[in-house]
MDAnalysis code that builds the backbone (N, CA, C; Angstrom):
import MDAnalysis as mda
import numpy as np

u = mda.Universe.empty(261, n_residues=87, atom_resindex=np.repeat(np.arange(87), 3), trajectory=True)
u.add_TopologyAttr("name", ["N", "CA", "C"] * 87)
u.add_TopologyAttr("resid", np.arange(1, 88))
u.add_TopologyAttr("resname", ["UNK", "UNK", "UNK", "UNK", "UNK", "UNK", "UNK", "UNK", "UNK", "UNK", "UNK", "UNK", "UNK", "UNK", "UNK", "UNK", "UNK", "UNK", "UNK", "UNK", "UNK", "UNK", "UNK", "UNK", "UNK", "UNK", "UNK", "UNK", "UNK", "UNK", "UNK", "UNK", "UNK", "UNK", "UNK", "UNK", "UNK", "UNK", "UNK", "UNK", "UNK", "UNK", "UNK", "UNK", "UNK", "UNK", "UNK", "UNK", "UNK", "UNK", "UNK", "UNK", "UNK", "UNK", "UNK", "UNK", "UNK", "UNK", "UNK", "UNK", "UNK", "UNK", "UNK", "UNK", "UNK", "UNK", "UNK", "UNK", "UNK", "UNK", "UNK", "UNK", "UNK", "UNK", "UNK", "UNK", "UNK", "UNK", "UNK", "UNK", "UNK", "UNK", "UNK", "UNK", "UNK", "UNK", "UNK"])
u.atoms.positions = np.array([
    [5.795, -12.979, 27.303],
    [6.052, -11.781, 28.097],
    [6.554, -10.694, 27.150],
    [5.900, -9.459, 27.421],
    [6.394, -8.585, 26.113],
    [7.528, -7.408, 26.977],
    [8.296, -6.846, 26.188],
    [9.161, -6.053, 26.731],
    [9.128, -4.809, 27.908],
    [7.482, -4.794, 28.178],
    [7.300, -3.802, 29.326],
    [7.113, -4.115, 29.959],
    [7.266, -5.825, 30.282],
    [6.965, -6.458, 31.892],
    [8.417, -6.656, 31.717],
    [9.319, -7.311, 31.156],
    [10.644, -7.540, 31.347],
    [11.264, -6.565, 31.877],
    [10.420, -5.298, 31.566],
    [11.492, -4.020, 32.105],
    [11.070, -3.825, 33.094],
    [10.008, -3.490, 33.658],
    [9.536, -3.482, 35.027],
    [9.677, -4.539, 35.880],
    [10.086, -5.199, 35.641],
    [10.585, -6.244, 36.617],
    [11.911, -6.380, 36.515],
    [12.562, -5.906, 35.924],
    [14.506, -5.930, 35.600],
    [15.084, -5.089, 36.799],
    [15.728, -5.868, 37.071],
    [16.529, -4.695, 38.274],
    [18.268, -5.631, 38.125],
    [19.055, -4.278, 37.411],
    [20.122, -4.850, 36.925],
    [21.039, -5.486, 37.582],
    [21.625, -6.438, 37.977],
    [23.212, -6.625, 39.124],
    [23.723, -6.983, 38.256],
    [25.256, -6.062, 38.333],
    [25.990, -6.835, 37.533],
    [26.854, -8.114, 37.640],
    [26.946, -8.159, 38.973],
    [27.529, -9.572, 39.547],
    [27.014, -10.603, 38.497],
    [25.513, -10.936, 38.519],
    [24.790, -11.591, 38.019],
    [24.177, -11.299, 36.867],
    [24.412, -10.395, 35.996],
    [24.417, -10.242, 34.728],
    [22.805, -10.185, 34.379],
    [22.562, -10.191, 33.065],
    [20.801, -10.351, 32.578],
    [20.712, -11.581, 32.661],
    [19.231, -11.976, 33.130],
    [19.015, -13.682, 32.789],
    [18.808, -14.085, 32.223],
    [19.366, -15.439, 31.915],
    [19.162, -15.946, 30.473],
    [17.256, -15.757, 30.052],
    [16.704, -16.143, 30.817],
    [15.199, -16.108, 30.105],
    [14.985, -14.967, 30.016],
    [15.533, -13.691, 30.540],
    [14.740, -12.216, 29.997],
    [15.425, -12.463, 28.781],
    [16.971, -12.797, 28.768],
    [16.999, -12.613, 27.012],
    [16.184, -13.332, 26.014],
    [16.321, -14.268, 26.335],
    [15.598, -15.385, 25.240],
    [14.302, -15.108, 25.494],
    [13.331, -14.051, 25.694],
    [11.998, -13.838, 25.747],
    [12.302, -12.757, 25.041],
    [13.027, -11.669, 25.067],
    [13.695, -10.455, 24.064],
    [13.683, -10.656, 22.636],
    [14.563, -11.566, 22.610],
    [15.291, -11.929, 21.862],
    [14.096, -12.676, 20.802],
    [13.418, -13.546, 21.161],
    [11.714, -14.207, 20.610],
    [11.116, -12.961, 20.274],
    [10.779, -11.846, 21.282],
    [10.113, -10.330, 21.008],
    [10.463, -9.894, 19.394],
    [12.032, -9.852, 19.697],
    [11.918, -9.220, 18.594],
    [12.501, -9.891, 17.509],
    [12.730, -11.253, 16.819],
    [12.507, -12.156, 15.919],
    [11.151, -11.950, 15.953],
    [10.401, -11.867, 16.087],
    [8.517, -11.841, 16.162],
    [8.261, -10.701, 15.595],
    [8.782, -9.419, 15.664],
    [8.622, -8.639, 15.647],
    [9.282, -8.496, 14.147],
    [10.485, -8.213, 13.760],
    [10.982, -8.644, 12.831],
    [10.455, -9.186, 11.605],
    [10.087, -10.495, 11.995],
    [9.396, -11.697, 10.746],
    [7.944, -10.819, 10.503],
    [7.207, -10.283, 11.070],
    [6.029, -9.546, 10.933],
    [6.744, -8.150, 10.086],
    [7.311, -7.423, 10.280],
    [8.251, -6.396, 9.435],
    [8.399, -6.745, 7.982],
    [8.918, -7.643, 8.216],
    [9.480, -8.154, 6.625],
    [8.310, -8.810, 6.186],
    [7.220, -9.184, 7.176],
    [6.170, -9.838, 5.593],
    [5.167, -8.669, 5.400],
    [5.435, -7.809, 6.189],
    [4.282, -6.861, 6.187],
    [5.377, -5.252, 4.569],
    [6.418, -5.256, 4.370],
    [7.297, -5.295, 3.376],
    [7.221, -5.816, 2.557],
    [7.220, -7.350, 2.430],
    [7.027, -7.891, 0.972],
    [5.481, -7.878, 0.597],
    [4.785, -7.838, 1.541],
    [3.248, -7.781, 0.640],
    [3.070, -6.533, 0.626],
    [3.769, -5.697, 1.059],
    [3.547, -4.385, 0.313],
    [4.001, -3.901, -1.046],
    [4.810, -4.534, -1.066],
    [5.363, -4.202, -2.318],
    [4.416, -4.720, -3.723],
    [3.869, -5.560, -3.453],
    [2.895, -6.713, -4.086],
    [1.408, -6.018, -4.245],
    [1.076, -5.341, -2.627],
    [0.073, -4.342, -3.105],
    [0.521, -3.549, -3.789],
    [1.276, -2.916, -3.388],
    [1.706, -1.269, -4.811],
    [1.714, -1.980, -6.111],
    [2.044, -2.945, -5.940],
    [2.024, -3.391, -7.749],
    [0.675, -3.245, -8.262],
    [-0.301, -3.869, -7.442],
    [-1.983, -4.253, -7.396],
    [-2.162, -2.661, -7.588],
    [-1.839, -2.125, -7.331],
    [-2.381, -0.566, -7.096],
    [-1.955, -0.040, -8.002],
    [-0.901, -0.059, -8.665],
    [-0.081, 0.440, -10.111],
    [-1.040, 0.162, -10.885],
    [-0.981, -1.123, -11.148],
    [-1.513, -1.904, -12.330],
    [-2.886, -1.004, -12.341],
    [-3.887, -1.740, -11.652],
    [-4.949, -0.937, -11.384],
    [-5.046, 0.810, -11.918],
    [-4.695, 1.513, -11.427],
    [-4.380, 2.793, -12.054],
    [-4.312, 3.080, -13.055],
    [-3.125, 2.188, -13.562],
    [-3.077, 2.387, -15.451],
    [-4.157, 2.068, -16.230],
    [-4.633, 0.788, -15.716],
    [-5.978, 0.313, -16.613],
    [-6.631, 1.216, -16.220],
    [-7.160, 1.661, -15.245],
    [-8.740, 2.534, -15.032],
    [-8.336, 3.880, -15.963],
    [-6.836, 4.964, -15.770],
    [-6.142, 5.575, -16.848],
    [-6.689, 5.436, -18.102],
    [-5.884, 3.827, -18.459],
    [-6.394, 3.333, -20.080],
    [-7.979, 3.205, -20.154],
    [-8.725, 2.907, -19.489],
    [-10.071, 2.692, -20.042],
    [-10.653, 4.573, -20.007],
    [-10.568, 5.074, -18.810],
    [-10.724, 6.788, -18.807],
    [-10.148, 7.777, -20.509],
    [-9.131, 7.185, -20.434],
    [-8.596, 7.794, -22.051],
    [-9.535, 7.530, -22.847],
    [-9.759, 6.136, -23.027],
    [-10.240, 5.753, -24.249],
    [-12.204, 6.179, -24.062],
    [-12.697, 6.399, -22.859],
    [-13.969, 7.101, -23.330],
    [-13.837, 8.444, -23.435],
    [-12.568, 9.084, -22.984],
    [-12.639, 10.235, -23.609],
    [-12.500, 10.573, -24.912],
    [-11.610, 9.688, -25.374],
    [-11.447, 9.978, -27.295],
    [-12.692, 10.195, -27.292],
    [-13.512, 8.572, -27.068],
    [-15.206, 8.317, -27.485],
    [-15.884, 9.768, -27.298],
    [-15.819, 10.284, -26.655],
    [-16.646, 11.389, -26.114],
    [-16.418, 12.862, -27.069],
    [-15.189, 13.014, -27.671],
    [-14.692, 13.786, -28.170],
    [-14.954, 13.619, -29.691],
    [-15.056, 12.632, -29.869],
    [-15.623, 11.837, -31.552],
    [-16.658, 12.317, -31.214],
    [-17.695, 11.759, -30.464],
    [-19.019, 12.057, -30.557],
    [-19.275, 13.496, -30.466],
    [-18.723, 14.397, -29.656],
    [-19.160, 15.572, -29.705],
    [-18.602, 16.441, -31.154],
    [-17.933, 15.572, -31.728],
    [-17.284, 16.427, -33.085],
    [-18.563, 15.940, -33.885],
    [-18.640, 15.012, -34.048],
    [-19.899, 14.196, -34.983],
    [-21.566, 15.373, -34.210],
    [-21.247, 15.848, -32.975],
    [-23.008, 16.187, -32.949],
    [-22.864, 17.469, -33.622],
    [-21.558, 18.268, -33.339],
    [-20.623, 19.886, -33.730],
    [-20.896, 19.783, -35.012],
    [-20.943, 18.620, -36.275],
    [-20.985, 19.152, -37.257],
    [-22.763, 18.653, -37.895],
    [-23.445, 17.590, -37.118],
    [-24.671, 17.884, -37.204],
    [-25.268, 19.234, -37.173],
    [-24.920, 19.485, -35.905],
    [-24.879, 21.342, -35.696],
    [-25.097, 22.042, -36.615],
    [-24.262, 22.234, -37.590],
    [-23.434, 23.083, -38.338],
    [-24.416, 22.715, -39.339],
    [-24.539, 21.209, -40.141],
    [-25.468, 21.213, -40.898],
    [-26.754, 21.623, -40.981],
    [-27.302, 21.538, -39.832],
    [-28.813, 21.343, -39.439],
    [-28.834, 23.184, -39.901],
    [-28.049, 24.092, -38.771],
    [-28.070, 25.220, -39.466],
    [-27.781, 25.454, -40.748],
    [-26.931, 25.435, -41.430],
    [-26.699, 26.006, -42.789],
    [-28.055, 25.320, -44.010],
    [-28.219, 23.879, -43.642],
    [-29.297, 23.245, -44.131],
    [-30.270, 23.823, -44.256],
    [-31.148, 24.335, -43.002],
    [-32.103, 25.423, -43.071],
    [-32.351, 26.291, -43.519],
])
């Protein structure tokens, strides 16, 4: 029973207090509720790591074809240069 039938059906006396089974169906609600909180928390944290990590490497591999790219275009810049003055 989830907490919006407990409430719609609650009609308070205080003579007679809450009943024990609306609590202990509450009370299950939200331990349930809870334990899903906290694992849905720790595997998050576990993804962000996955997601860090990830980042840096794709980062580190992105850097490193850019050097590549920057070598090579210095190496075609002074082909360039030769090919003209060569002529």
């Amino acid at each position: 029973m989830n907490g919006e039938k407990i409430e719609k059906g609650f009609t308070f006396d205080p003579k007679k207090g809450i009943p024990k089974s609306d609590l202990y169906s509450l009370e299950i609600e939200i331990y349930s509720l809870k334990c899903d909180l906290e694992k849905k928390l720790t595997n998050g944290e576990a993804e962000l790591n996955y997601i860090k990590s990830s980042i840096i490497s794709k980062s580190e591999n992105l850097k490193r074809e850019a050097d590549e790219c920057v070598q090579l275009l210095g190496k075609a810049k002074a082909n360039v240069d030769y090919l003209k003055n060569g002529l």
